[in-house]
TORZA-607401 format. One record per atom (N, C-alpha, C): x, y, z; residue in three letters. Coordinates in pm, whole numbers, padded with zeros to 5 digits, always signed. Each point is the difference from the previous one (the first is absolute). Layout:
N
XYZALA ...
//
This chain:
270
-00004+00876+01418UNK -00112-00072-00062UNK -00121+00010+00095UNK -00063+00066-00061UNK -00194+00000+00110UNK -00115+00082-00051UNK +00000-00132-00128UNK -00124+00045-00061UNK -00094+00000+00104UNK -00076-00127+00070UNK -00029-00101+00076UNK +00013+00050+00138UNK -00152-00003+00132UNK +00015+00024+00128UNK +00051-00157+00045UNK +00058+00039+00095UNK +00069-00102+00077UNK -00089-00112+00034UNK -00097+00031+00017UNK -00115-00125+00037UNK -00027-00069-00133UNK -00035+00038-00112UNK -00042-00049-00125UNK +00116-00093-00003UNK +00077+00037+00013UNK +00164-00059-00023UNK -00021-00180+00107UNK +00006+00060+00048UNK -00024-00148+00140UNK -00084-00094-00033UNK -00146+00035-00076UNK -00082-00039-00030UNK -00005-00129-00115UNK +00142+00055-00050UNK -00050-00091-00155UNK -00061-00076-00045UNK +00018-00113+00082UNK -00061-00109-00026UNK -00182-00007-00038UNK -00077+00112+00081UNK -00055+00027-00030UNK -00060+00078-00136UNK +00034+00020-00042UNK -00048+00101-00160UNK +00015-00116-00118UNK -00042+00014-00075UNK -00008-00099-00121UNK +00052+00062-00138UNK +00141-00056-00072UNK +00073+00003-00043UNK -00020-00048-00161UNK -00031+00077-00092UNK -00090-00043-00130UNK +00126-00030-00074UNK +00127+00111-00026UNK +00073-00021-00102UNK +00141-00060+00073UNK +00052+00004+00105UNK +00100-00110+00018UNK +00000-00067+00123UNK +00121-00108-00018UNK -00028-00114+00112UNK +00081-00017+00128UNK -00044+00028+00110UNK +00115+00013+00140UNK +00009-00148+00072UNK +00154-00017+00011UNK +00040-00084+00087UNK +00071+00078+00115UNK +00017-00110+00077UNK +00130+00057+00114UNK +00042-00117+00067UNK +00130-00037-00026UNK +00055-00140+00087UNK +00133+00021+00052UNK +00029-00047+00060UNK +00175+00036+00050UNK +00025+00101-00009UNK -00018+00117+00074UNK +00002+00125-00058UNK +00023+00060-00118UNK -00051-00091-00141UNK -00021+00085-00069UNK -00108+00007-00061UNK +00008+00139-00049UNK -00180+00007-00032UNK -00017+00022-00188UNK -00098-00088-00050UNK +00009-00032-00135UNK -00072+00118-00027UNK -00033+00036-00138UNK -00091+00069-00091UNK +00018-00041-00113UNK -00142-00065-00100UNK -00024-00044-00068UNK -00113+00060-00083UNK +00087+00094-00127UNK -00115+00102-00072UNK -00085-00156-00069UNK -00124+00019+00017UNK -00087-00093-00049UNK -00152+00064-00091UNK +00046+00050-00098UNK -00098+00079-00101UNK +00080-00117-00151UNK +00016-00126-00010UNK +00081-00026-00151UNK -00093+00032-00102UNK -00130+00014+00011UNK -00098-00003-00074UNK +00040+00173-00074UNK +00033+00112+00062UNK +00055+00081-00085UNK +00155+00057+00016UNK +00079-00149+00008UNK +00134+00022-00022UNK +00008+00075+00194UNK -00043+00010+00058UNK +00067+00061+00101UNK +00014+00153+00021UNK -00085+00073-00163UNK -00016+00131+00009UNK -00020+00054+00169UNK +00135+00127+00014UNK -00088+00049+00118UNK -00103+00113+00024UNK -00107-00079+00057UNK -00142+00045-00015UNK +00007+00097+00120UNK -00005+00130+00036UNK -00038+00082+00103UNK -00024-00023+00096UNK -00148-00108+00026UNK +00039-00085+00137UNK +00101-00140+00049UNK +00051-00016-00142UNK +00083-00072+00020UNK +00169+00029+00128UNK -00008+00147-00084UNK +00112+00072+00029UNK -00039+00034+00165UNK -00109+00037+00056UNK -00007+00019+00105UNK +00005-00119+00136UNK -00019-00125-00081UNK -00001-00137+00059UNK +00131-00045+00029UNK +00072+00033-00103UNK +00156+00000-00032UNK +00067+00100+00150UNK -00012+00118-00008UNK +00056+00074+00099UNK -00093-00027+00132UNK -00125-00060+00016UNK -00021-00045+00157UNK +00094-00113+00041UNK +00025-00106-00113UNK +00041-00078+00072UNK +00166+00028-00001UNK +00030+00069-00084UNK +00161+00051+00051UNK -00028+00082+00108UNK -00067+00075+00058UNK -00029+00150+00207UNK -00006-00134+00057UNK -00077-00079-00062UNK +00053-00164+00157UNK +00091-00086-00011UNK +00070+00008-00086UNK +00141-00063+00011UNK +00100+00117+00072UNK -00037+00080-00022UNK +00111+00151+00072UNK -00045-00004+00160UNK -00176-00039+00024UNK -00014+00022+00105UNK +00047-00123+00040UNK -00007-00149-00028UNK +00007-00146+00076UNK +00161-00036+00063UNK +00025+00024+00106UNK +00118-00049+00050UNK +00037-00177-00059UNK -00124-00042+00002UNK +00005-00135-00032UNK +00044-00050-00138UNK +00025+00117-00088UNK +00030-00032-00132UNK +00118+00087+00017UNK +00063-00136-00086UNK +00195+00090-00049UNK -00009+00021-00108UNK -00025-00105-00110UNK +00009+00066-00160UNK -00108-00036-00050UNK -00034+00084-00145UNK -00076-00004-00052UNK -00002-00056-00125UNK -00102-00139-00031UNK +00026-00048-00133UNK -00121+00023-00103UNK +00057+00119-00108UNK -00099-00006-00133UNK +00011-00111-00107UNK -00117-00073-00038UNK -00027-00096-00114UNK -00131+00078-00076UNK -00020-00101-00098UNK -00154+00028-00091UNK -00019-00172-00029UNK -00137+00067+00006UNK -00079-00156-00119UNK -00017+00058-00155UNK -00027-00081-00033UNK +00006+00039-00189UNK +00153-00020-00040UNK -00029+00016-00170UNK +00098-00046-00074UNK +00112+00180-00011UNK -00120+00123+00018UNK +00109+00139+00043UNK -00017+00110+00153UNK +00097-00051+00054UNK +00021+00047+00104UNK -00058+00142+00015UNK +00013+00081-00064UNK -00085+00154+00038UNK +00017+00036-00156UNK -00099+00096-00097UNK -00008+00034-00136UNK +00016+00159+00060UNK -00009+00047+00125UNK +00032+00147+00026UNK -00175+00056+00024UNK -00005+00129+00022UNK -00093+00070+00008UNK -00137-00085-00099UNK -00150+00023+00089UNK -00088-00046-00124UNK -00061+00109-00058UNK +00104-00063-00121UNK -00091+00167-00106UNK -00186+00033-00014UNK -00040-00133+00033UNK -00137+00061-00025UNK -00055+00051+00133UNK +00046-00014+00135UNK -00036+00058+00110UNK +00028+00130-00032UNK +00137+00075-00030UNK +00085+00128-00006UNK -00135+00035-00072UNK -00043-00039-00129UNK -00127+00085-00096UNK -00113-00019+00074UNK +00008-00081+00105UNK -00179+00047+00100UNK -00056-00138-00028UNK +00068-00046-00042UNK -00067-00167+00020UNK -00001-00110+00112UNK -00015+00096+00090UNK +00037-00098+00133UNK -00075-00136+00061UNK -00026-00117+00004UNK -00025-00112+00000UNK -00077-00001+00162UNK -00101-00059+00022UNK -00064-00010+00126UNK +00086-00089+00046UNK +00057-00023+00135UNK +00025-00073+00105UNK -00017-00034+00104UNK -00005-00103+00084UNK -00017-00087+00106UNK +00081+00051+00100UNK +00104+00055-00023UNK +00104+00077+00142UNK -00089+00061+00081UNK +00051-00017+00146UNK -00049+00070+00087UNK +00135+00057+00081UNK +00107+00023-00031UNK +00116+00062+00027UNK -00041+00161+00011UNK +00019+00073+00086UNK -00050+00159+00042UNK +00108+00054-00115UNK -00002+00088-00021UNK +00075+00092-00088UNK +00077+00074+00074UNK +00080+00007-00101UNK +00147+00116+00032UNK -00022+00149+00036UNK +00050+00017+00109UNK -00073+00148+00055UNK +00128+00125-00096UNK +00072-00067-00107UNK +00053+00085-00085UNK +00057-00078-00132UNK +00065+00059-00091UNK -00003-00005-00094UNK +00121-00151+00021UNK -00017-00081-00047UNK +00105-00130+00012UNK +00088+00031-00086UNK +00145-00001+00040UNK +00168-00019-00089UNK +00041-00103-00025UNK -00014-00117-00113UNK +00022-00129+00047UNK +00172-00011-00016UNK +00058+00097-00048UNK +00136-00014+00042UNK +00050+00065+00125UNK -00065+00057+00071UNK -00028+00031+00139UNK +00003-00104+00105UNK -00085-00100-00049UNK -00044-00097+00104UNK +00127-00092-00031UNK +00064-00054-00068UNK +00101-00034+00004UNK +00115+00052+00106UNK +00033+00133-00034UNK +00090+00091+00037UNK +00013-00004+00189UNK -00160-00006+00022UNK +00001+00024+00150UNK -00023-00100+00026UNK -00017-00146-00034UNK -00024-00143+00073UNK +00118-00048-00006UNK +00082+00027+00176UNK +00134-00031+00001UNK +00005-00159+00073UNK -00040-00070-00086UNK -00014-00155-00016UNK +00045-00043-00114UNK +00089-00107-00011UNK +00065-00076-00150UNK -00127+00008-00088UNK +00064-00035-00102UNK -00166-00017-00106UNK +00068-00093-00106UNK -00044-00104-00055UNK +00011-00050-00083UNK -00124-00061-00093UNK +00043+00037-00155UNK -00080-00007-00060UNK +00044-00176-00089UNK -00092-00092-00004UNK -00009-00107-00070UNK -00108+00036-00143UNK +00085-00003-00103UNK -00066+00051-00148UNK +00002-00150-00091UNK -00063+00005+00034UNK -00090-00132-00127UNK -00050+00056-00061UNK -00046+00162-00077UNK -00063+00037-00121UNK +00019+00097-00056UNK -00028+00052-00110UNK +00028+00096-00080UNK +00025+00133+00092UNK +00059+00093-00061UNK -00003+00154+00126UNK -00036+00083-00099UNK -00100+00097+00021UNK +00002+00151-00092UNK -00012+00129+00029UNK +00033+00110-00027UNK -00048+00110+00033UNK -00003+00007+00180UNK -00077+00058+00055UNK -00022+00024+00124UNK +00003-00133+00081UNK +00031-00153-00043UNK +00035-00070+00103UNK +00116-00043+00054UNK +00134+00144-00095UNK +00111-00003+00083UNK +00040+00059+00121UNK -00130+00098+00027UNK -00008+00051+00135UNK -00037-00086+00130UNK -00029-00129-00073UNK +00061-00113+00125UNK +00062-00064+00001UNK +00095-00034-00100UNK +00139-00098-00020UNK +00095+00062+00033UNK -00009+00170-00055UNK +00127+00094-00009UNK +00030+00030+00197UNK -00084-00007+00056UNK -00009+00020+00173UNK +00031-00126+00063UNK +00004-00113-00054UNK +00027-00103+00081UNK +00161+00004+00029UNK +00056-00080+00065UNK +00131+00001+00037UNK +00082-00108-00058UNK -00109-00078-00027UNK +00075-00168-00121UNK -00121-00053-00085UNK +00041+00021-00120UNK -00086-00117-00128UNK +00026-00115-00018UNK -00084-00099+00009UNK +00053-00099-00060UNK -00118-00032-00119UNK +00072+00021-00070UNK -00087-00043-00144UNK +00052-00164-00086UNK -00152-00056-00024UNK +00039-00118-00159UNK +00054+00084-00116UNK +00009-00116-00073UNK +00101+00054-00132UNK -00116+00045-00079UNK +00011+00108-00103UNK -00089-00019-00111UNK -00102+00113+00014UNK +00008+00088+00142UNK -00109+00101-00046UNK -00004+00063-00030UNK -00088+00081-00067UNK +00023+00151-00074UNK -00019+00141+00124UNK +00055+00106+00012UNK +00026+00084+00065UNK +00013+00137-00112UNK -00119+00075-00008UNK -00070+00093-00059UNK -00020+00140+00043UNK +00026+00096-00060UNK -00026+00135+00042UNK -00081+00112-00138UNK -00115-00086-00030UNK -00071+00042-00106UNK -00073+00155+00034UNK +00003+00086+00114UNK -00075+00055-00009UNK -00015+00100-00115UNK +00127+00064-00102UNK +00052+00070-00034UNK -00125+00002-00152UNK +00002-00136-00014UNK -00131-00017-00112UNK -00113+00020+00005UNK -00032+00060+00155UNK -00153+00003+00071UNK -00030+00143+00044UNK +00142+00118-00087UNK +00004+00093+00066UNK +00011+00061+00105UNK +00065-00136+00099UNK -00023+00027+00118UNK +00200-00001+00021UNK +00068+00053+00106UNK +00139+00006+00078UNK +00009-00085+00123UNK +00064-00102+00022UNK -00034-00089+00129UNK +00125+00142+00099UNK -00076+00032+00021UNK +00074+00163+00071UNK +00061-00101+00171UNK -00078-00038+00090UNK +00015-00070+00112UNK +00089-00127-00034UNK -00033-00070-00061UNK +00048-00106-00032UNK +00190+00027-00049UNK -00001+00120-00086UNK +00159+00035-00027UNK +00053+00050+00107UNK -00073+00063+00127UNK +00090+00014+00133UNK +00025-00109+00086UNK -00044-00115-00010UNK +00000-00157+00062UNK +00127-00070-00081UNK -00022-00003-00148UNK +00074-00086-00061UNK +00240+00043+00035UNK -00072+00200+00001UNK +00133+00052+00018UNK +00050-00029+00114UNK -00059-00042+00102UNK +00082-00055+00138UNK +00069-00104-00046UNK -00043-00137-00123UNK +00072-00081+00008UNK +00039-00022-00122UNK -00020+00051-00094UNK +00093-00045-00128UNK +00071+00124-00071UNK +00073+00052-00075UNK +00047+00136-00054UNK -00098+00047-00035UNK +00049+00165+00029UNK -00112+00084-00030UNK -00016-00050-00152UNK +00080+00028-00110UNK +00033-00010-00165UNK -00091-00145-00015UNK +00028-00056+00040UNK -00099-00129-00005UNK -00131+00040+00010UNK -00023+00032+00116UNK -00184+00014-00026UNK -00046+00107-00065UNK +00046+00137-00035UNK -00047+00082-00077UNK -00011-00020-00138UNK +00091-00107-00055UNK +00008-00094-00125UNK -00121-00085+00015UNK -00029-00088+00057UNK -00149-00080+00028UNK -00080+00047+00010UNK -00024+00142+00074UNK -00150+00091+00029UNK -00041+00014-00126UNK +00134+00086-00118UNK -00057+00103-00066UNK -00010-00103-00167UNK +00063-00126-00008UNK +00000-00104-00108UNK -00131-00107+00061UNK -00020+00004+00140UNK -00129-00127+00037UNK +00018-00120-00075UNK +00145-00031+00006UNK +00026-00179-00018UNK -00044-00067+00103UNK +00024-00183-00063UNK -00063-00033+00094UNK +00186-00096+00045UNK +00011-00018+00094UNK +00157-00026+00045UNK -00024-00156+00070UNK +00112-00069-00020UNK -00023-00125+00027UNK +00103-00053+00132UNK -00073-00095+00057UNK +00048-00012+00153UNK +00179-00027+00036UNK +00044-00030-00116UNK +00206+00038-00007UNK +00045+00091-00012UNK -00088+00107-00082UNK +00064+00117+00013UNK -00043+00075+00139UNK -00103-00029+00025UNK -00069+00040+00175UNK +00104-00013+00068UNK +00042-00110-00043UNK +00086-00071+00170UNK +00144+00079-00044UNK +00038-00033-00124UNK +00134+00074+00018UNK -00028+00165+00034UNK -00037+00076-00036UNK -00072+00139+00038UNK -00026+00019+00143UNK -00032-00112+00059UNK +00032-00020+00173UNK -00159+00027+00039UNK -00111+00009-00079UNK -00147+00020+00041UNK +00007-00162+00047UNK -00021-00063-00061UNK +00016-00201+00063UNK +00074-00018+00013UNK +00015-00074+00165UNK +00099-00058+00111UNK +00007-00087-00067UNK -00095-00097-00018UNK +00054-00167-00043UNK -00087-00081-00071UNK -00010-00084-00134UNK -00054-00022-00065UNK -00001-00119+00009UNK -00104-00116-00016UNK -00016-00126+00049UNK -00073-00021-00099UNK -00077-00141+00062UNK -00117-00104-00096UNK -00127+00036+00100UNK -00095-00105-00099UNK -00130-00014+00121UNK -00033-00075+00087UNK +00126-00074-00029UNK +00008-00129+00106UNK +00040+00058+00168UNK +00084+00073-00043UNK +00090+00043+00138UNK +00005+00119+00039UNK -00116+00082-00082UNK +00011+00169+00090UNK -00068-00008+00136UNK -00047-00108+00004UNK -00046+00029+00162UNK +00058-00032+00107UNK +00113-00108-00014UNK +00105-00003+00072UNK +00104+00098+00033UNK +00050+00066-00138UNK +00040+00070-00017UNK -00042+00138+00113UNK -00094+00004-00036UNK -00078+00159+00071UNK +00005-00044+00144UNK -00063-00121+00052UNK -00014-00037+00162UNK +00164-00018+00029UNK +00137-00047-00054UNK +00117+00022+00034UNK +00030+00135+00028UNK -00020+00087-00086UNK +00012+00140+00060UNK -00058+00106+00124UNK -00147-00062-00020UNK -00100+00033+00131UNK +00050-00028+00142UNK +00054-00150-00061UNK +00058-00060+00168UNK +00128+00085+00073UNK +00065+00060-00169UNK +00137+00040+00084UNK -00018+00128+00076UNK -00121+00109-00087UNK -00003+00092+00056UNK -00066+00026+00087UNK -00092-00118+00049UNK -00105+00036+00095UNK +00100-00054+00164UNK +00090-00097-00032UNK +00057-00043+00056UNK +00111+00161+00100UNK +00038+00132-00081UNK +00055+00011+00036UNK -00081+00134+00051UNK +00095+00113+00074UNK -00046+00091+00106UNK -00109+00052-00052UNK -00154-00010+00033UNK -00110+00108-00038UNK +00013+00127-00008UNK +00084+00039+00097UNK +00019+00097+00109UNK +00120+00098-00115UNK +00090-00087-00065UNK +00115+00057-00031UNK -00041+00029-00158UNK -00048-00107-00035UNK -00038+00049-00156UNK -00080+00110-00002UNK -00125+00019+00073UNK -00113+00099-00010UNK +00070+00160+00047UNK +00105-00033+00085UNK +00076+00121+00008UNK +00132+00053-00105UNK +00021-00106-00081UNK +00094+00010-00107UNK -00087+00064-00126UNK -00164-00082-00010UNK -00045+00077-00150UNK -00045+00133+00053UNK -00045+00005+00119UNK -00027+00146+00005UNK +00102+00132-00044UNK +00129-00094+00079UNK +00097+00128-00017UNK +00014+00003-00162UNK +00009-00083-00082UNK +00013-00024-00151UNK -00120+00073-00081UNK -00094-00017+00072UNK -00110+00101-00073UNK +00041+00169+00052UNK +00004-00001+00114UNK +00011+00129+00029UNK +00105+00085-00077UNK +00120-00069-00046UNK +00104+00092-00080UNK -00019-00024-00104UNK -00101-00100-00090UNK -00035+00015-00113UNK -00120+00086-00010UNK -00078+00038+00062UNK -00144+00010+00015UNK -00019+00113-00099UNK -00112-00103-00082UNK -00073+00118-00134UNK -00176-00019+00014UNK +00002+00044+00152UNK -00142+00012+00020UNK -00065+00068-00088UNK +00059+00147-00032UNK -00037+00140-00049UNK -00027-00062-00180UNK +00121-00042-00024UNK -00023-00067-00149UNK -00083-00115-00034UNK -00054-00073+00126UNK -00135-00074-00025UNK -00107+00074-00038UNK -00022+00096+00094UNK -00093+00111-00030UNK -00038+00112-00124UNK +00151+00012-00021UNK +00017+00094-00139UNK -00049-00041-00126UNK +00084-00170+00041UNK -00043-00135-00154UNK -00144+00000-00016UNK -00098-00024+00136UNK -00122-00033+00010UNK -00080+00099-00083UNK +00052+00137+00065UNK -00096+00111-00088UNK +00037+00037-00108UNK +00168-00031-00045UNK +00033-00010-00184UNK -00116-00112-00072UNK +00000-00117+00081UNK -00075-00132-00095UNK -00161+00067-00026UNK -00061+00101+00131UNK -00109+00055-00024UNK -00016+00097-00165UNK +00122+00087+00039UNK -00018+00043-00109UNK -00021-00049-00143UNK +00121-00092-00056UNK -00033-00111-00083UNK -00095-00037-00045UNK -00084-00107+00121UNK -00119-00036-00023UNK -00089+00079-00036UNK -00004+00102+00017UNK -00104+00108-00017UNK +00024+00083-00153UNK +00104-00018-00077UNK +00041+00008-00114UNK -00071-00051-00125UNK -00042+00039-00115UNK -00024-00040-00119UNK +00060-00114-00032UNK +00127-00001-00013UNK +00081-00132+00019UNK -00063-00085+00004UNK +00006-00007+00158UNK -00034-00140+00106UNK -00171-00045-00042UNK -00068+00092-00042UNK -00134+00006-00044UNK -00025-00074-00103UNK +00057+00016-00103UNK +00033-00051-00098UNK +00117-00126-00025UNK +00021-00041+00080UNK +00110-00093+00005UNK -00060-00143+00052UNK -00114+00025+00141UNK -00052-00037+00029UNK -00093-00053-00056UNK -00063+00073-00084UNK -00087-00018-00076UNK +00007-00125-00127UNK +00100+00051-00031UNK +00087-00117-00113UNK +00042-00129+00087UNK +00054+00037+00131UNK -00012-00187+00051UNK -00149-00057+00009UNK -00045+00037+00033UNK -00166-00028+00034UNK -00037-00063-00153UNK +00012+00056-00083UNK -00099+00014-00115UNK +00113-00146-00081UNK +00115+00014+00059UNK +00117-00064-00118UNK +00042+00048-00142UNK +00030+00125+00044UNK +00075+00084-00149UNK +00122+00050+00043UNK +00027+00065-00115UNK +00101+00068+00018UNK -00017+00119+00034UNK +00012+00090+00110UNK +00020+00131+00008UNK -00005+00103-00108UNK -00049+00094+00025UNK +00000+00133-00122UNK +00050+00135+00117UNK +00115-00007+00017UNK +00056+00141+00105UNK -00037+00109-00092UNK -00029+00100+00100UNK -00004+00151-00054UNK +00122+00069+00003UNK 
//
């Protein structure tokens, strides 16, 4: 992982942070996508805000695990389609940019720190490329969990190499290519959600787990996921997915698919 020079990295505190929210306490360090106003779409600089502050959790000795949340009622809606068509939104970030192309199932892959994701909201499309990388879910009852791209002409191409680390292959190639939307029991039995709770008690819940793992060897876990990535490692197929999803997007399809979410119709494929 090094998008990011080592100094920028050190710096953080300094740069100003438009689309999500950083903590760090007891060695662990929060991230809080904070865009609810459009569902949590990830916005380009979003995505690059996202992977600075994962190069300083890889770089911070001081942090053991890493905890993802959201504000809003849906946790991530996936890629923002109107950025992908050139609609990109002015922002307030002052986060330096990625001196290459960002993998966000990459940044998972190489941040050999626990990760746990606390899901209080809807999931879709491209925001399983941060649930599918965490190491424990704990989700409320009741949310919907979506893989619509298929209606948008689009293939969540990255997203089906994330989901296949943890649930059957036959399973997600059934969800990619139908884009149901799947509900948090069948998640959990499917083994994508660790553990399913209320809203009373996921935060206990989540800080019981933080404690146990932060509690135990830094030293031994960060050398256990490495070795676990390394004999799984589909660096090459991050890369492959990335420039399949290019292609896609760049498709009549996706043009038209797009077009029909925007507008609210139904599609007319060629």
């Amino acid at each position: 992982m090094n998008y990011f020079n080592e100094n920028d990295i050190k710096n953080i505190k300094s740069y100003k942070f438009d689309f999500i929210e950083l903590n760090e306490t007891d060695h662990v360090f929060s991230i809080t996508l904070n865009r609810p106003n459009k569902k949590n779409a990830l916005h380009p600089q979003m995505i690059n805000e996202i992977a600075f502050a994962f190069q300083y959790a890889s770089y911070c000795d001081n942090v053991r695990a890493l905890l993802l949340k959201s504000n809003g009622d849906v946790f991530c809606s996936g890629l923002d389609l109107k950025a992908i068509s050139g609609e990109v939104e002015e922002n307030k970030s002052t986060v330096p940019q990625a001196n290459s192309k960002i993998l966000i199932g990459e940044l998972f892959n190489k941040l050999y720190k626990p990760k746990i994701c606390q899901l209080e909201g809807d999931v879709y499309a491209g925001g399983f490329l941060l649930i599918a990388g965490c190491n424990y879910i704990v989700s409320i009852d009741g949310l919907k969990l979506g893989l619509p791209e298929v209606k948008r002409g689009i293939f969540p191409m990255q997203v089906m190499e994330s989901l296949s680390k943890v649930i059957s292959v036959r399973n997600v190639v059934d969800w990619c290519i139908r884009g149901y939307n799947l509900d948090v029991k069948t998640a959990y039995h499917w083994g994508l959600v660790s553990q399913i709770t209320n809203q009373v008690e996921i935060g206990s819940v989540v800080s019981k787990w933080l404690d146990e793992v932060t509690n135990n060897s830094p030293k031994a876990i960060k050398y256990g996921l490495e070795a676990i990535d390394r004999i799984s490692s589909s660096e090459s197929n991050h890369k492959y997915l990335a420039d399949m999803l290019e292609l896609v997007l760049n498709s009549d399809d996706a043009k038209e698919g797009i077009s029909a979410f925007k507008e609210k119709r139904k599609p007319n494929w060629k």
